[in-house]
C-alpha positions, 0 to 999 in steps of 0.5 A: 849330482854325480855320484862316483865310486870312493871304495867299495866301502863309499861313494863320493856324491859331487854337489853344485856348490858349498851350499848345496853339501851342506844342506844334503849332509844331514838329509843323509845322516840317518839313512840305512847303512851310511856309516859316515858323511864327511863334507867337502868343499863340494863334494860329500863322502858317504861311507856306508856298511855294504852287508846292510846297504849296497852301493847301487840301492844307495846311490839311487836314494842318494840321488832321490834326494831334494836339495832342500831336504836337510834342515839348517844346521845352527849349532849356535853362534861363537865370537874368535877374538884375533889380534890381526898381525899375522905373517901374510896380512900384507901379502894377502891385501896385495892378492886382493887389491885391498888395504891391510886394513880393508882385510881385516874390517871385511873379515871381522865384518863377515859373516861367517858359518862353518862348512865341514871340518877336516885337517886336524881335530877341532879345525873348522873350514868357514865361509863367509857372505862377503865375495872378497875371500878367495886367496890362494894358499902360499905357493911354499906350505910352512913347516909349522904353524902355531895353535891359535894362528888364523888363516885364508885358502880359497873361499875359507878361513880358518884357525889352527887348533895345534901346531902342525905344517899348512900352506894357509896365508896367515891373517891373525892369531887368537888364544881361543881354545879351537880343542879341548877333549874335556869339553863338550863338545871337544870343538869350538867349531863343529859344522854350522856354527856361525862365527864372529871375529872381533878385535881382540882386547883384554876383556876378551882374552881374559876370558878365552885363555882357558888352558887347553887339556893335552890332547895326549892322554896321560899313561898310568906311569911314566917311567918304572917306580926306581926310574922315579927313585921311589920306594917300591910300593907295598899295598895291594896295588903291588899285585896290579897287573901291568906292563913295562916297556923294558926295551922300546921299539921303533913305536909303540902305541895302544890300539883298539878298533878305532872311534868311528862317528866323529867327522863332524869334530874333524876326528877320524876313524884311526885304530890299528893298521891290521885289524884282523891281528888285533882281532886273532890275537884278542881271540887267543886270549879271549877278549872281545875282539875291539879290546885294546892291544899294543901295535909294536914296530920293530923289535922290543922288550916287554915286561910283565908284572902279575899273572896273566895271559899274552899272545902275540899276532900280525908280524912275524919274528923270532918271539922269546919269554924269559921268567926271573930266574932267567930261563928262556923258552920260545913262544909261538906267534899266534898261540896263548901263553901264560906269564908270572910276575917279572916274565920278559917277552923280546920280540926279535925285529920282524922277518915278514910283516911291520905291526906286531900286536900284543894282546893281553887278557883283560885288555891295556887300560888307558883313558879312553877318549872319545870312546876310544883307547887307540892312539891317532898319529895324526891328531894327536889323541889318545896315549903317546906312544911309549919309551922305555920304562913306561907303564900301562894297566891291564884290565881284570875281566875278559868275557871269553876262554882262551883259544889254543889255536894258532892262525899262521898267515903268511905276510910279505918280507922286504922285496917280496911283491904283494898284489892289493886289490883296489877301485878305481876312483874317485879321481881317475878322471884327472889322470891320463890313460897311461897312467891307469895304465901306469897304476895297474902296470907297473910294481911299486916300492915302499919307501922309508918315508911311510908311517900310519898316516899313509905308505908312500909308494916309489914307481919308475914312472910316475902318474901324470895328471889329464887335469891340472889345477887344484882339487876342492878338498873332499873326504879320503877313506882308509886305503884312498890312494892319493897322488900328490904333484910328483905323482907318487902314490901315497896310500892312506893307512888309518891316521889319514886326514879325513880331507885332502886336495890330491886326486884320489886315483883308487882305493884299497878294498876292505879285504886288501887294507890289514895286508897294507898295513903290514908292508914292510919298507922294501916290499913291492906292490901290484894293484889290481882292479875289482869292479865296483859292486854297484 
């Protein structure tokens, strides 16, 4: 097996075939200092903590390992009812050389198993013992897929568990619920659970149409009690200490530290942009440091109810708090303050930076899912993000004092050059040497088009590819820099698909990822190159 540099926080270990990655993942789950195994297609990522385990020791034990070392993983057996009239049933029989009807016998006669997940929480890759299922993905990716629609790509099948974008040739739908985080497991499908699909009928339907818990968690309120045009309240709730949103941002979302250890369920880390914002400003008030905060993008208005103590990190702008009475006094960014019932904090619309973070003593209280408060972009967990007059709860205990002292770091404004620090791989290969050349050489901009899923970067010269074709997909780390077709970079921020086909070219390092997710639109970039530490 080849074992290649992911970051300098994972290895990618290359397997011979789909077989061989899922007899491997679970010989490696409990191995000292793997954090995280995410499956490909052939290929395994292998995300690890380098103060318990470096990369040289662990790519040796890694490689010490028989392929039939993993035990089988069945994790039981699930029966999909599908009515077969998707769009591209007739197209996919004419790829095959098959009739329509031929299609849909072998699929529901196959036998099926699932490989990994990936692409959206609950999505399941399955392959099957039947050599007929190789079917390129539409040449054209539709623009919305519908929950429940059944697909083809490649070797794989699988079903959409919510509406999203996909290039999947579509054979079927099913009302199966593929996610419900008020199940357990949240998936119907998790790796190595063998799948049936039957013919749906009215017997089955009945029984799979089971209403699907949002996977959005609701806030504590929507909109203020006089938006609602109820009477104020008058019980001892009056004194709950919360947050109004009185002018909404660009985004406003809950974060926390994210809920790492979910692969398996297609779940990735997520969690704030810029970590060690969240960590200063729940150091200021004195929180634990993974304590849930607000992530705000752009300027916004919040206000307070109750007594309690704030502080603002990450971006920097012009911060005011203005009480009842109307008397304004200027807040210092990184610095505790207190505030009264009715207090207003605007935040003026960032100078340097994107993200600011503001934490509150005691912590946002909202449901957690999956152990976690932060909001996932991507897949669509956790709390929406808030619009004016939105509410949300704040705890009552904090387990430290506050910290009086400010931490000013500086942070980068439109136009200003930053330079990241990256490793190469896993993917260089399959790109020219010029383009490393390109990579290193050249400065990148930061395009408008870039949100929490990834940064997408503008050069003069794009990257051009050694390799063509298409990657098998395989695990993506926080930081991957993926080069789709065009070959402008796309850096992946935390609510990345945890798989991808793109060539990955680098990666960030741990150091550089909280200044990543600071880069305004407009700011340059430089990548830098540190070895690997092997």
């Amino acid at each position: 097996m080849r074992i290649l540099t992911a970051s300098d926080r994972a290895l990618l270990v290359e397997t011979a075939d789909l077989a061989e990655t899922m007899r491997l993942g679970p010989a490696w789950a409990h191995l000292p200092g793997v954090v995280e195994l995410i499956p490909g297609a052939r290929s395994v990522l292998v995300r690890f903590d380098p103060l318990q385990v470096s990369a040289r020791e662990l790519a040796a034990t890694l490689a010490g390992t028989s392929a039939d070392a993993g035990e089988d993983r069945r994790a039981g057996e699930v029966s999909i009812p599908v009515h077969y009239e998707g769009d591209d049933l007739h197209e996919v029989a004419h790829l095959l050389g098959v009739s329509a009807e031929e299609v849909v016998n072998r699929h529901l006669g196959a036998g099926w198993q699932v490989a990994f997940s990936g692409f959206a929480p609950g999505f399941g890759y399955l392959v099957s013992d039947d050599p007929l299922f190789d079917v390129p993905r539409r040449s054209s990716p539709r623009t919305r897929v519908p929950a429940g629609a059944v697909g083809l790509a490649g070797a794989f099948t699988g079903v959409y568990p919510r509406e999203s974008p996909g290039g999947w040739q579509l054979i079927g739908r099913t009302d199966a619920v593929m996610w419900d985080i008020d199940r357990e497991p949240p998936a119907l499908l998790s790796p190595g659970t063998r799948v049936r699909f039957v013919r749906a009928d009215t017997a089955a339907l009945s029984l799979s149409r089971l209403p699907a818990a949002p996977l959005v968690t609701p806030l504590v309120e929507r909109g203020s009690a006089s938006d609602r045009g109820e009477a104020p309240r008058s019980s001892a709730r009056d004194q709950a200490r919360t947050i109004e949103v009185a002018r909404p941002a660009l985004q406003i979302l809950v974060q926390d530290r994210g809920r790492p250890g979910h692969a398996a369920l297609g779940v990735s880390e997520s969690g704030a942009a810029d970590r060690t914002a969240l960590s200063d400003a729940n150091r200021a008030v004195g929180n634990h440091r993974g304590a849930a905060v607000l992530e705000i993008v752009g300027g916004a208005a919040l206000r307070f109810r109750g007594s309690g103590v704030a502080a603002v990190t990450g971006a920097i702008g012009e911060l005011t708090l203005t009480n009842a009475d109307g008397f304004e006094s200027t807040v210092d960014h990184g610095a505790p303050f207190a505030t009264s019932d009715g207090d207003e904090l605007t935040l003026g619309a960032p100078t340097n930076g994107l993200r600011y973070v503001v934490a509150v003593r005691g912590g946002i209280l909202v449901p957690p899912v999956l152990g976690s408060r932060s909001a996932d972009t991507l897949a669509g967990l956790g709390p929406a993000s808030l619009r004016q007059g939105d509410v949300v709860e704040v705890g009552e205990h904090a387990p430290h004092a506050v910290d009086p002292h400010p931490l000013p770091r500086p942070l980068p404004a439109s136009g200003d050059l930053v330079e990241l620090d990256i490793t190469l791989g896993p993917r260089d290969d399959w790109f020219t040497p010029q383009a490393l050349h390109t990579l290193t050489g050249q400065e990148w901009t930061v395009t408008p088009r870039s949100d929490r899923v990834g940064i997408r970067l503008h050069g003069e010269v794009a990257l051009a590819r050694a390799i063509a074709g298409e990657l098998p997909s395989e695990g993506a780390v926080t930081g991957a820099i993926q080069v789709p077709a065009d070959g402008q970079p796309v850096l992946f921020l935390p609510d990345h698909p945890l798989t991808g086909g793109y060539p990955i070219i680098g990666a960030l390092t741990a150091g550089a990822l909280d200044l990543a997710g600071q880069l305004p639109p407009g700011a340059r970039v430089r990548f830098r190159v540190r070895p690997a530490q092997r």
